[in-house]
VEXTI-132073 format. One line per 5 residues: for each residue x, y, z of N, C-alpha, C. Coordinates in Angstrom, 3 decimals, decimal comma. Example, Ala and Ser with C-alpha at 12.3 -4.5 7.8 and 13.67 -1.06 7.14 Angstrom:
<rs>
13,190:-5,690:7,800:12,300:-4,500:7,800:13,200:-3,300:7,800 | 12,850:-2,250:7,080:13,670:-1,060:7,140:12,900:0,030:7,870
</rs>
This chain:
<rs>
-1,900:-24,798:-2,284:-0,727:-23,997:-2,642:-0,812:-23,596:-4,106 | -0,632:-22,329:-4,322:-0,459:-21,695:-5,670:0,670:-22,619:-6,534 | 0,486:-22,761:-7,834:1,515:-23,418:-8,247:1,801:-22,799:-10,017 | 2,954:-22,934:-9,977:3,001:-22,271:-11,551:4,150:-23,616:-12,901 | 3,536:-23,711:-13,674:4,057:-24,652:-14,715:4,508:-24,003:-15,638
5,903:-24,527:-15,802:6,744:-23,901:-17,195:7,326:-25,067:-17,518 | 6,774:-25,602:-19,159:6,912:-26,307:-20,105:8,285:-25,823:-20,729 | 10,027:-26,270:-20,704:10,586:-26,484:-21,069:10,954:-27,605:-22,083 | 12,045:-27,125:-22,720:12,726:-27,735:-23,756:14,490:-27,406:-23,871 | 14,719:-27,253:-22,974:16,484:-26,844:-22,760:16,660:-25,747:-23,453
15,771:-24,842:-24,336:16,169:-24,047:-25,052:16,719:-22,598:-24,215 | 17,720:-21,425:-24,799:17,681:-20,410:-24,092:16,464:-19,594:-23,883 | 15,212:-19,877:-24,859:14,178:-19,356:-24,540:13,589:-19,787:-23,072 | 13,260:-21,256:-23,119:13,045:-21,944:-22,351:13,575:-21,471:-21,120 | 15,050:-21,541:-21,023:15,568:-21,079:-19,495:15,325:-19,627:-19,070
14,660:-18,530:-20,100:14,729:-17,524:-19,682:13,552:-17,473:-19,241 | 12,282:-18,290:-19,541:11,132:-18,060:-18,874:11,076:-18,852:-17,732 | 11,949:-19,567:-17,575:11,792:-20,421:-16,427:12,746:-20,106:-14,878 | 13,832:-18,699:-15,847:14,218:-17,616:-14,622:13,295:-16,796:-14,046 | 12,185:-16,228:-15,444:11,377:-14,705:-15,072:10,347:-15,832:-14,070
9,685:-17,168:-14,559:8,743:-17,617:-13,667:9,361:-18,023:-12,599 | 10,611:-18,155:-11,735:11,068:-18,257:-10,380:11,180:-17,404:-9,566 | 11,033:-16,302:-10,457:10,958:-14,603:-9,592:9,784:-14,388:-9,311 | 8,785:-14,849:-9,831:7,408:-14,308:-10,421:6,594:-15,294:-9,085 | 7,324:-16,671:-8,913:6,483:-17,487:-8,223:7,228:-16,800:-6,619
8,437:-16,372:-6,033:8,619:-15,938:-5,240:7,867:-14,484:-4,849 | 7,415:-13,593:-5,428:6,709:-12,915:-5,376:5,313:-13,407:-5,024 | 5,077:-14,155:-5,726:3,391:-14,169:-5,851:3,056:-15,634:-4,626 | 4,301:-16,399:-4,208:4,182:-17,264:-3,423:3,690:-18,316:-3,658 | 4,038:-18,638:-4,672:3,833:-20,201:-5,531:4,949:-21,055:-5,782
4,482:-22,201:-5,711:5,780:-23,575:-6,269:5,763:-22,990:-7,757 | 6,967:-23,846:-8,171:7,005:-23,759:-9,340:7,661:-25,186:-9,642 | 6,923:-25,366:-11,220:6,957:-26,545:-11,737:7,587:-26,732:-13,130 | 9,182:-27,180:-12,879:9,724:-27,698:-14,402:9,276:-28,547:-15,292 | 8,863:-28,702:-16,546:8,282:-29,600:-16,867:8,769:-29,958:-18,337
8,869:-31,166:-18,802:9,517:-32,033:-20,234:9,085:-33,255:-20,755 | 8,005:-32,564:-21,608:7,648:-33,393:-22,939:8,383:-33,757:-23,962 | 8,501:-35,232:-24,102:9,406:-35,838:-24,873:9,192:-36,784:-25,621 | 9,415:-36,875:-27,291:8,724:-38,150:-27,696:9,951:-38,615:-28,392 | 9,760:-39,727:-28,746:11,057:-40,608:-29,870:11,192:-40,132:-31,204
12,524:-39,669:-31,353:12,024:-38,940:-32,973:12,009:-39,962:-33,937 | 11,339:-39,416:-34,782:10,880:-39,698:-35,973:11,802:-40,765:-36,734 | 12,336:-41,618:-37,450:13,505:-42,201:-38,225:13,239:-41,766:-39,588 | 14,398:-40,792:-40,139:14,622:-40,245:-41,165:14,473:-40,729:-42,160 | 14,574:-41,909:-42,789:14,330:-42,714:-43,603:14,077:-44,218:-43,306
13,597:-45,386:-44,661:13,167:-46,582:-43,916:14,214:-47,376:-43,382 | 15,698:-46,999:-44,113:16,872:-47,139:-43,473:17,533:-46,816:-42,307 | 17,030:-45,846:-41,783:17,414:-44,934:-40,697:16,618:-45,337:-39,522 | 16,924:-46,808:-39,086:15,887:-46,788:-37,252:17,102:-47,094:-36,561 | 16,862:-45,510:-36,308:18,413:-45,770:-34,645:17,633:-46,190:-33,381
18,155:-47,019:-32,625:17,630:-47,507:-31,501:17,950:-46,581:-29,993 | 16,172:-46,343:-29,623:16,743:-45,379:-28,882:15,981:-46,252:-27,340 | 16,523:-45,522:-26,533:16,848:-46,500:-25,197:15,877:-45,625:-24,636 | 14,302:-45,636:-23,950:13,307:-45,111:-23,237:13,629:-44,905:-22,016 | 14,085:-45,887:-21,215:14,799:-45,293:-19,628:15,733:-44,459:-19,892
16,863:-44,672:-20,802:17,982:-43,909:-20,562:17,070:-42,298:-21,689 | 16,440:-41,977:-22,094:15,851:-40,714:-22,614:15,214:-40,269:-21,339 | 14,597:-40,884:-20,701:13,847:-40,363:-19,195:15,290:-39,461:-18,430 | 16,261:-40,830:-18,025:16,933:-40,586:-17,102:18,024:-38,955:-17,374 | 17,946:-38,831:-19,066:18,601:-37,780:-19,809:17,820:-36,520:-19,294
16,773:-36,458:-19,611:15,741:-35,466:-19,591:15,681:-34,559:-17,888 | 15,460:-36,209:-17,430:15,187:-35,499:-15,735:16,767:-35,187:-15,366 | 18,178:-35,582:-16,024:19,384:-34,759:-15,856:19,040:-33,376:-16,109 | 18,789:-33,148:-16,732:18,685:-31,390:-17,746:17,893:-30,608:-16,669 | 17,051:-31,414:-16,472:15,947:-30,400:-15,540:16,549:-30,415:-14,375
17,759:-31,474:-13,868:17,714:-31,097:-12,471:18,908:-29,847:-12,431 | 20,004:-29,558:-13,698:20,485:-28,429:-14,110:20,034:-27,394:-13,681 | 18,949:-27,135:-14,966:18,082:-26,325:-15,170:17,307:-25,562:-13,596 | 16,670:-26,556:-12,622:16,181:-26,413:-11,432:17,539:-25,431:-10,705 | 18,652:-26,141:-10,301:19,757:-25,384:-9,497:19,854:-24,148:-10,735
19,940:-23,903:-11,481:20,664:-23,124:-12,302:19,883:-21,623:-12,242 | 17,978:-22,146:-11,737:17,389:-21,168:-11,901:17,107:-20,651:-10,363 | 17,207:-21,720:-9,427:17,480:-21,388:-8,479:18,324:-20,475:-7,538 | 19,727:-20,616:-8,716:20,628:-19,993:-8,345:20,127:-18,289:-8,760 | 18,903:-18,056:-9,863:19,062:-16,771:-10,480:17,872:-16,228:-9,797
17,097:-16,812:-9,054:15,747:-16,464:-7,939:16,057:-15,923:-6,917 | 15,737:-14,365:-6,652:15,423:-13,087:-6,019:15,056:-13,630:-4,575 | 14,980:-14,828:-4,172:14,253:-15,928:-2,839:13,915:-16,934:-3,153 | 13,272:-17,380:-1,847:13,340:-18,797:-1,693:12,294:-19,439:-2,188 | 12,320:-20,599:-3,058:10,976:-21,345:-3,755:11,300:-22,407:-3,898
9,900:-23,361:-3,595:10,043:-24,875:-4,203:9,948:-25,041:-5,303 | 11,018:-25,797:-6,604:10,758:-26,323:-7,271:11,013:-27,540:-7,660 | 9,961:-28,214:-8,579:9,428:-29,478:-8,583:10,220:-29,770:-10,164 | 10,349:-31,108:-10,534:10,792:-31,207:-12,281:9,778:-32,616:-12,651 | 8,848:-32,037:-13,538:8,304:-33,540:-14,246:8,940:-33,577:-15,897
9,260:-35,056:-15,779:9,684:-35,267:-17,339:8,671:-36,326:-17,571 | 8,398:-36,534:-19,035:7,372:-37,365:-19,513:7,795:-38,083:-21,312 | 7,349:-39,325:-21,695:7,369:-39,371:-22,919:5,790:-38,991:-23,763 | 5,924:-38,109:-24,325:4,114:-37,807:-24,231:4,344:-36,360:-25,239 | 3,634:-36,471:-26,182:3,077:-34,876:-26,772:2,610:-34,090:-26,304
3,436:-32,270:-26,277:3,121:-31,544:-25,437:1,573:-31,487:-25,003 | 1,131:-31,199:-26,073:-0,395:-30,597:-26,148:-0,877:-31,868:-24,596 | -0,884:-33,125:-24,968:-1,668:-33,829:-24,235:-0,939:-34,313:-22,986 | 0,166:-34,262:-23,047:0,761:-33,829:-21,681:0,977:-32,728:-20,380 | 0,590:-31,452:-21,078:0,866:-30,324:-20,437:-1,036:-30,272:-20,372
-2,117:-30,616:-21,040:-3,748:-30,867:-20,747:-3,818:-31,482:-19,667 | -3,211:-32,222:-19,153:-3,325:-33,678:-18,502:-2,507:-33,170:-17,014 | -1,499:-32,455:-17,454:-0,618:-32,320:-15,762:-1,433:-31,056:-15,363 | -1,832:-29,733:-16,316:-3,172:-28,837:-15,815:-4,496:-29,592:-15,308 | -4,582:-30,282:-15,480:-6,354:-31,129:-14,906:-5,643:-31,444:-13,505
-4,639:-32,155:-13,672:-4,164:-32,569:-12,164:-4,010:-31,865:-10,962 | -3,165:-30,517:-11,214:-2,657:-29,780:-10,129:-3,211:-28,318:-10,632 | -4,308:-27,737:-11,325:-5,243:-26,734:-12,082:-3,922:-25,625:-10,935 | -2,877:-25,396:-12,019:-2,436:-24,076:-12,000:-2,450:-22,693:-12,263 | -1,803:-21,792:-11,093:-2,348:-20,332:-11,447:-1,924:-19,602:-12,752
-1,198:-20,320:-13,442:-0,443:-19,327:-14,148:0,490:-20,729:-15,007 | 0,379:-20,863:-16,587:1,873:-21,618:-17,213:2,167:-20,345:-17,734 | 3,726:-20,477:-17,871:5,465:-19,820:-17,917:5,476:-20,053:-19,062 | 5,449:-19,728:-20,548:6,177:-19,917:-21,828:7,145:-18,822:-22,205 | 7,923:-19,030:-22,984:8,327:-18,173:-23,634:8,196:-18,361:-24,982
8,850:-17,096:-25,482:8,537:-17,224:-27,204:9,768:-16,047:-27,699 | 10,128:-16,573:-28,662:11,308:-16,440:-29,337:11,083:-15,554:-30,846 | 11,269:-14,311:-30,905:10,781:-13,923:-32,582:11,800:-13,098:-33,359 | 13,052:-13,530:-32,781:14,232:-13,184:-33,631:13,788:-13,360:-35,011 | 13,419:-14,831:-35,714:13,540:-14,889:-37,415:12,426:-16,094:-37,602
12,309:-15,686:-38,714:10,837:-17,050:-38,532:10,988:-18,232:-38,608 | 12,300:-18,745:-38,733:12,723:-20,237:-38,353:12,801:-20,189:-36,761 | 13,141:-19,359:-36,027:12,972:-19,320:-34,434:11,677:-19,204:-34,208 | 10,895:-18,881:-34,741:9,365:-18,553:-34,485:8,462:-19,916:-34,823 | 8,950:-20,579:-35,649:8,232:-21,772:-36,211:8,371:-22,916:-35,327
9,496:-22,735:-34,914:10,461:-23,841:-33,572:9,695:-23,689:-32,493 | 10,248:-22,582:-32,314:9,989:-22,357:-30,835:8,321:-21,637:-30,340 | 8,612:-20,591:-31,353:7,156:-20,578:-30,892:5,616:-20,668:-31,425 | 5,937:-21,967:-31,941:4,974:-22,536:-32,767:3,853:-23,178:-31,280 | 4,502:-24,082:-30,361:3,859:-24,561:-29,196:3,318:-23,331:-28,302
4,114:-22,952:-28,144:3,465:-21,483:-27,004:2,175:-21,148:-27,819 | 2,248:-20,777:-29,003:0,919:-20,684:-29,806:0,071:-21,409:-30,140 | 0,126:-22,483:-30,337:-0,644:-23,368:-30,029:-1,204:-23,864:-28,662 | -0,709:-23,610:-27,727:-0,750:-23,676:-25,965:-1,870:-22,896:-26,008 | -1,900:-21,218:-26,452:-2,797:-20,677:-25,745:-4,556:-20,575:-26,633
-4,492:-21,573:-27,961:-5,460:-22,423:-28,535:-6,336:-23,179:-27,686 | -5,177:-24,510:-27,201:-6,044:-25,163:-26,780:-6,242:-25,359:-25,311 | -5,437:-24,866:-24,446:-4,992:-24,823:-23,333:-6,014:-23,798:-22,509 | -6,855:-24,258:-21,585:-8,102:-23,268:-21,235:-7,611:-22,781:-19,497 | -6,333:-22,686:-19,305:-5,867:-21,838:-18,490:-4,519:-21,100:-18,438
-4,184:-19,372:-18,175:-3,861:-18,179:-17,929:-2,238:-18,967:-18,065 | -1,418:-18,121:-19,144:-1,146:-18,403:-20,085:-0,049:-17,080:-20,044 | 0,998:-17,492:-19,517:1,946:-15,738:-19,424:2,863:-16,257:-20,446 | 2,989:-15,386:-21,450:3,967:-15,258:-22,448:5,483:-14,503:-22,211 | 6,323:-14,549:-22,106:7,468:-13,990:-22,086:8,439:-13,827:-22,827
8,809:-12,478:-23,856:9,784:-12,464:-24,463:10,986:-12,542:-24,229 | 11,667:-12,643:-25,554:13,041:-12,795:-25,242:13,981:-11,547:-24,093 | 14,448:-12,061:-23,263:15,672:-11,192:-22,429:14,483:-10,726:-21,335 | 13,078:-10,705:-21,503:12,592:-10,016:-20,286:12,726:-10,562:-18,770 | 12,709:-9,414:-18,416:13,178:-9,435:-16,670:11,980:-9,271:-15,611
12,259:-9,842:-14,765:10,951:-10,058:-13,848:10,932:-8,692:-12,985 | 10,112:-7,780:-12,766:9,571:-7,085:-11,659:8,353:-7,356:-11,343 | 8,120:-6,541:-9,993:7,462:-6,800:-9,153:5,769:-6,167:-10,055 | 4,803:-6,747:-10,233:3,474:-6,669:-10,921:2,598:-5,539:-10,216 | 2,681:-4,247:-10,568:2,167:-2,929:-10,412:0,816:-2,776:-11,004
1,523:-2,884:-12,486:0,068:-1,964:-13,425:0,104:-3,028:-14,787 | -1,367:-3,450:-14,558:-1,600:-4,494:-15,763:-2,650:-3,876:-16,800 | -2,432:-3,863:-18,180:-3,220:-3,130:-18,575:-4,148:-4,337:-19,525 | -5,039:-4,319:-19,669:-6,503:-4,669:-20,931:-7,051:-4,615:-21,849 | -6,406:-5,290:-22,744:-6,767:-4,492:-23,998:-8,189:-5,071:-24,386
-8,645:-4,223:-24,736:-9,841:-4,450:-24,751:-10,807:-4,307:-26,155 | -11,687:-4,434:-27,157:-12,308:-4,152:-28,034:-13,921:-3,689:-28,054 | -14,033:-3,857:-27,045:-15,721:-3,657:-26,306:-16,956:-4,040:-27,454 | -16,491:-5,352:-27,364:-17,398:-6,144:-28,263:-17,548:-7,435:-27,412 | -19,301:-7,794:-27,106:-19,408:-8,743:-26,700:-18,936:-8,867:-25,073
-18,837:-7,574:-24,293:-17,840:-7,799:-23,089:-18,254:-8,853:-22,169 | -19,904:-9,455:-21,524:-19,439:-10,044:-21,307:-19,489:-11,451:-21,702 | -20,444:-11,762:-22,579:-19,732:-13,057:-22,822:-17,671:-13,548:-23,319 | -17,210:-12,216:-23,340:-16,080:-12,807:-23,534:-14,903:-12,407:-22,321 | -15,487:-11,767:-21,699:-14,660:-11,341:-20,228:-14,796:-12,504:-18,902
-13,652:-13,338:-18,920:-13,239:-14,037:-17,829:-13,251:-13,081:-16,698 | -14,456:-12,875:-16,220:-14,202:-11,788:-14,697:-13,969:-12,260:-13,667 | -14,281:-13,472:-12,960:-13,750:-13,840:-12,185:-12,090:-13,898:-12,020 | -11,431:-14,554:-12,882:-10,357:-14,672:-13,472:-9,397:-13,549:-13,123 | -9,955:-12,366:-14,598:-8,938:-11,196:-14,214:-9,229:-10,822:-12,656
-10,540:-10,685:-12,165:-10,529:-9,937:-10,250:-9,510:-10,912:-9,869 | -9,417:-12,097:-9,771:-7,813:-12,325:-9,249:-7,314:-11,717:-9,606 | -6,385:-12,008:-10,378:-5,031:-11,797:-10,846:-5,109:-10,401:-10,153 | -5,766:-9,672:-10,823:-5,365:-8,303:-10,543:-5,647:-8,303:-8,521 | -6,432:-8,791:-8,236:-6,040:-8,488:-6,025:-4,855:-9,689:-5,977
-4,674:-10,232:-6,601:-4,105:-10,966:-5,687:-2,631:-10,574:-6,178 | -2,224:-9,603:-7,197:-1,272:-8,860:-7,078:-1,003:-7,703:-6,688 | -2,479:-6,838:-6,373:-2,889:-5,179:-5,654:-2,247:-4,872:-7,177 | -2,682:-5,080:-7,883:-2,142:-3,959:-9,477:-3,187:-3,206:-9,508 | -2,749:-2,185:-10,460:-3,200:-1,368:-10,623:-3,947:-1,867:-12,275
-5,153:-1,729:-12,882:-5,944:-2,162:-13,490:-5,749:-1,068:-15,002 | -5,869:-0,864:-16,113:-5,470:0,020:-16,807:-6,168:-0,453:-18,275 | -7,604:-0,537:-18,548:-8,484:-0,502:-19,767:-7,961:0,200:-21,257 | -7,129:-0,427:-21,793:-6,865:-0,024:-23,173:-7,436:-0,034:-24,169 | -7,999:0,664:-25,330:-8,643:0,412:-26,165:-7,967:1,362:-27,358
-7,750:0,563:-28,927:-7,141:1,214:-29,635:-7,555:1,128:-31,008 | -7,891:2,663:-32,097:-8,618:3,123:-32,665:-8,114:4,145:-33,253 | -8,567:4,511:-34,498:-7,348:5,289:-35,424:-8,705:6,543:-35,954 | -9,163:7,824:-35,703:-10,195:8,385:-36,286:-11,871:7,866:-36,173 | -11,789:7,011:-35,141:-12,950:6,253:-34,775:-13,609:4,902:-35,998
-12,404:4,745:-36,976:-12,784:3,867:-37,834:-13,364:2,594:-37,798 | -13,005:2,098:-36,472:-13,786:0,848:-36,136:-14,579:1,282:-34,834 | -15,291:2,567:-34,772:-15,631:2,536:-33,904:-17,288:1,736:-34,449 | -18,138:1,205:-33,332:-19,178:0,755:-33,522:-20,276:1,339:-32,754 | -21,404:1,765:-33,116:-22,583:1,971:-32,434:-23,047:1,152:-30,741
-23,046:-0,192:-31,271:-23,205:-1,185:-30,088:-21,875:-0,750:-28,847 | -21,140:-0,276:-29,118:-19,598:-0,572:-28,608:-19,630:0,489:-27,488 | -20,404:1,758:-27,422:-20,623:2,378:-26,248:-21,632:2,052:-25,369 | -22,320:1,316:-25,543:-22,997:0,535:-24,333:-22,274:-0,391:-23,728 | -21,203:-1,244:-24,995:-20,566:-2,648:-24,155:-19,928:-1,787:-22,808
-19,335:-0,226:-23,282:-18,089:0,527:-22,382:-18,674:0,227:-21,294 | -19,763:0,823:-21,077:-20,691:1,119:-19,818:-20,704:-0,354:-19,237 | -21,534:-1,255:-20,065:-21,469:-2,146:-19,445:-20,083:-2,902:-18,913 | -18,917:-2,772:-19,102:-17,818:-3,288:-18,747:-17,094:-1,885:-17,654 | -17,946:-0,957:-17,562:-17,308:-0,408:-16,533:-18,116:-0,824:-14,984
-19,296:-1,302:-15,417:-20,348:-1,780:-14,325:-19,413:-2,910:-14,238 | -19,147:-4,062:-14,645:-18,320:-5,232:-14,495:-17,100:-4,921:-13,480 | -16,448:-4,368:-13,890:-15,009:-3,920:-13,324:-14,979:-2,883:-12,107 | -16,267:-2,082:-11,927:-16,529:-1,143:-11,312:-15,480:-1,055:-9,592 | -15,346:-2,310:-9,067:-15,107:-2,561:-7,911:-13,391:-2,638:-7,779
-12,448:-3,072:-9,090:-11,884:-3,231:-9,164:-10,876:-1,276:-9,703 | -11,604:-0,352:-9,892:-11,417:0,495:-9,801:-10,153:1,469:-11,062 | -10,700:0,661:-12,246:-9,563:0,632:-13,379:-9,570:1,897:-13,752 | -8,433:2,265:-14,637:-8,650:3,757:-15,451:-8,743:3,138:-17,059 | -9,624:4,389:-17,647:-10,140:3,676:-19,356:-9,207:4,724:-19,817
-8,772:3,849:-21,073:-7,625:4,769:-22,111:-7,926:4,550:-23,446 | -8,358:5,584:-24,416:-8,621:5,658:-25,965:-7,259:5,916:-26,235 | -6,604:4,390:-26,937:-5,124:5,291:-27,133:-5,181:5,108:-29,176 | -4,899:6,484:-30,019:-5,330:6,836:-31,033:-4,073:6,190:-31,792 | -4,458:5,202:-33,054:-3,251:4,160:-33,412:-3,655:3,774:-34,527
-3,219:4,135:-35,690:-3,919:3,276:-36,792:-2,999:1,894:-36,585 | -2,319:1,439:-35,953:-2,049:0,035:-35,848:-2,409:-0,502:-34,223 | -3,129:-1,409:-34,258:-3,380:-1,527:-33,030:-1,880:-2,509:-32,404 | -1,295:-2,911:-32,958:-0,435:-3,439:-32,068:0,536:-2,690:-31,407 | 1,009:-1,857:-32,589:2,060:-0,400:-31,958:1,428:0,529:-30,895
-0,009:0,491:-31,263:-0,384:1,723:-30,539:-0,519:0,797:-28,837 | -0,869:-0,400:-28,856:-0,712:-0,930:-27,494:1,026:-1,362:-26,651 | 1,468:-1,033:-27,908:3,273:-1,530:-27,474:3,136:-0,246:-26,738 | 3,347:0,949:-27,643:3,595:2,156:-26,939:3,376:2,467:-25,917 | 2,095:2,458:-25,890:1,100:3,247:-24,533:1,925:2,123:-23,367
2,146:1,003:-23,756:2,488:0,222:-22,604:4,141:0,388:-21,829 | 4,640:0,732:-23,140:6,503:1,266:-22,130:5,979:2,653:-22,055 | 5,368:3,452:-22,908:5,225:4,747:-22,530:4,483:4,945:-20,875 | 3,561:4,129:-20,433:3,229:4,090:-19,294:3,387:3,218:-17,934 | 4,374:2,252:-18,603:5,305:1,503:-17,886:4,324:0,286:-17,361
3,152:-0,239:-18,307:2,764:-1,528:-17,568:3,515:-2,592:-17,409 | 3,224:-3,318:-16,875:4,072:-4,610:-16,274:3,701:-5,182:-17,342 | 2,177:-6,090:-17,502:1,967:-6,947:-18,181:0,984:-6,160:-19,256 | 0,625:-6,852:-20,179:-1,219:-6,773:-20,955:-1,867:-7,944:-21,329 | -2,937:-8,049:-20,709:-3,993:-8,830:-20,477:-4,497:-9,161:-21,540
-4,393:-10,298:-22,812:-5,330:-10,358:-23,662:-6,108:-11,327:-23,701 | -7,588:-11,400:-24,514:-7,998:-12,695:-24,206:-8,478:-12,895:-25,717 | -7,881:-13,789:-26,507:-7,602:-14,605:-27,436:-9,005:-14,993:-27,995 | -10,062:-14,494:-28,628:-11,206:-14,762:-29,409:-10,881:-15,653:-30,245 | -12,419:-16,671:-30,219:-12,323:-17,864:-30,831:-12,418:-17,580:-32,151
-11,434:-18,875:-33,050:-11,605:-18,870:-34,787:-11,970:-20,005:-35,016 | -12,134:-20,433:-36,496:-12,219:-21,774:-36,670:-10,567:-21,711:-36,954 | -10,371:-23,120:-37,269:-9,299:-24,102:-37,381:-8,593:-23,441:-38,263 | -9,491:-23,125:-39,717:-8,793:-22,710:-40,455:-8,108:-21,594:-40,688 | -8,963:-20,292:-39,812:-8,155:-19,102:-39,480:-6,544:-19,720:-38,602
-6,941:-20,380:-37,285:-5,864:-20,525:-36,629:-4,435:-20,792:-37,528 | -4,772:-21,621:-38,503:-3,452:-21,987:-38,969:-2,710:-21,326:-40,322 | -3,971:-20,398:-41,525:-3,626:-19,455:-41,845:-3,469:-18,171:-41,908 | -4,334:-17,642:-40,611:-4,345:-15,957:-40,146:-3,767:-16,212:-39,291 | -2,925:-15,005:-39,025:-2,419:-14,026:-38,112:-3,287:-13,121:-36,998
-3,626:-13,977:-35,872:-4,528:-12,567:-35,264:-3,853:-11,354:-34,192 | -4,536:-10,511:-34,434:-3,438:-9,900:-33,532:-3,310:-9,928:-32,189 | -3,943:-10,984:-31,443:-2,956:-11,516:-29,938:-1,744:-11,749:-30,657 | -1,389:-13,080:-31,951:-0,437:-13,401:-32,356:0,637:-12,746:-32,539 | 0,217:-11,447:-33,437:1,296:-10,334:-33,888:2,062:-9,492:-32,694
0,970:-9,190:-31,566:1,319:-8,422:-30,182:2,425:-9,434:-29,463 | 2,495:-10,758:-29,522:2,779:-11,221:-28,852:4,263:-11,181:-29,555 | 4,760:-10,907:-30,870:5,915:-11,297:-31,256:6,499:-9,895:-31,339 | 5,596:-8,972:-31,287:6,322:-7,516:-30,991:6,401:-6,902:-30,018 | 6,127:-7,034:-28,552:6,015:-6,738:-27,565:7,186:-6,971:-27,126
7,522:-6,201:-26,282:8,975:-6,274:-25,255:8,589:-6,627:-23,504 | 7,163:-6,882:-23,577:6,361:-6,821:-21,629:5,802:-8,120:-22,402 | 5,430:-8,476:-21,354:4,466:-9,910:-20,730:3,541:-10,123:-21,136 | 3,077:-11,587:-21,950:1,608:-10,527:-22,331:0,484:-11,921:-21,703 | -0,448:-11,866:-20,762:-0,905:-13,017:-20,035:-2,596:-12,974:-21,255
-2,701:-14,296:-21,536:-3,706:-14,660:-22,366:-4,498:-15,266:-21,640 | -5,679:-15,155:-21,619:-7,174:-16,113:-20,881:-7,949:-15,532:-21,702 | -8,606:-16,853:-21,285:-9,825:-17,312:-22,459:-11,117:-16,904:-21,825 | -12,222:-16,770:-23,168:-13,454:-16,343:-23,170:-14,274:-17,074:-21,883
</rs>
């Protein structure tokens, strides 16, 4: 059985991805899985050890979720199983650990980019999730609403295609939703265009060939706007990115632009890895 995991935290972010992923799993015909990582906080000072009660934090947690479960149930388009795991455990190695177990099609985050104290909170983990986390990875902004998965588009850089194209991967997603496939690529006066980079085309149209995509030069001296646009301007559902490796030290002081797309986008944006 298909199954889909959304890592909550009671937040309104939280519940809104864990509405769009109950629509998303009725469509696509998957369980869906509540899930709550929880650790003991910290004591504020050496004065400050409040005593906190481990059953009764469990028994708190799996309250919220069983809320949360009816609540989203109540907002699901049909009928779906859902499941609630709570845990005392750090996300990262909790949400590694329940993916090895039940290797799901799809985790549910959301991400929050009202102000950069909401961004640091909240979507500091979602960003870090799709670091270290080596499976498909749907991002969801704030207020978005679930429809039915038509036209997914690719953004693409045609560098390296395939060592960095998960093809197996995307040929799911894309049959096993009948979408429509939609190759983006974005470029301002051909300034980054590269020599090597019209062979990768070719070669990534031989790749995809079967899957029957349309290629789009969309002209942008910002690549993030120019992929926002083209994407309400042509009404994709989702965009497909796949997150190129950095070292450590980029991750935590650059900005790449999966990062930036992901906090300006108003659509879905599903991340898989190289």
């Amino acid at each position: 059985m298909k199954a889909i995991i959304v890592p909550v935290d009671f937040s309104t972010t939280a519940a809104n991805a864990a509405e769009f992923a109950g629509n998303l799993a009725a469509f696509y015909g998957a369980d869906l899985l509540l899930y709550n990582a929880y650790e003991i906080p910290v004591a504020l000072s050496e004065y400050a050890y409040p005593v906190f009660d481990v059953g009764e934090m469990q028994k708190a947690a799996i309250h919220e979720l069983e809320i949360l479960k009816e609540n989203t149930k109540a907002k699901v388009r049909g009928s779906i199983n859902i499941n609630i795991k709570a845990e005392m455990i750090t996300l990262e190695t909790g949400l590694q650990t329940l993916c090895a177990e039940i290797n799901p099609s799809l985790v549910v985050m959301g991400l929050s980019g009202k102000n950069a104290l909401t961004r640091l909170i909240v979507g500091s983990n979602t960003i870090k999730a799709i670091h270290y986390l080596k499976y498909p990875i749907l991002v969801v902004p704030p207020k978005a609403e679930f429809i039915p998965i038509r036209k997914i588009g690719l953004a693409c850089d045609y560098k390296k295609v395939v060592e960095s194209t998960p093809l197996a991967l995307l040929k799911k997603i894309v049959t096993d939703f009948r979408a429509e496939l939609h190759v983006l690529n974005v470029d301002f006066e051909n300034m980054h265009f590269q020599p090597g980079m019209l062979k990768e085309s070719f070669v990534l149209s031989e790749m995809l060939k079967e899957l029957k995509p349309e290629y789009h030069s969309i002209e942008s001296a910002d690549v993030i706007n120019g992929l926002n646009n083209f994407a309400i301007h042509s009404k994709l559902d989702w965009i497909v990115v796949i997150p190129k490796k950095h070292s450590v030290v980029q991750k935590i002081f650059a900005r790449s632009q999966t990062q930036q797309l992901l906090y300006h986008t108003t659509i879905p944006i599903l991340c898989i890895h190289e």
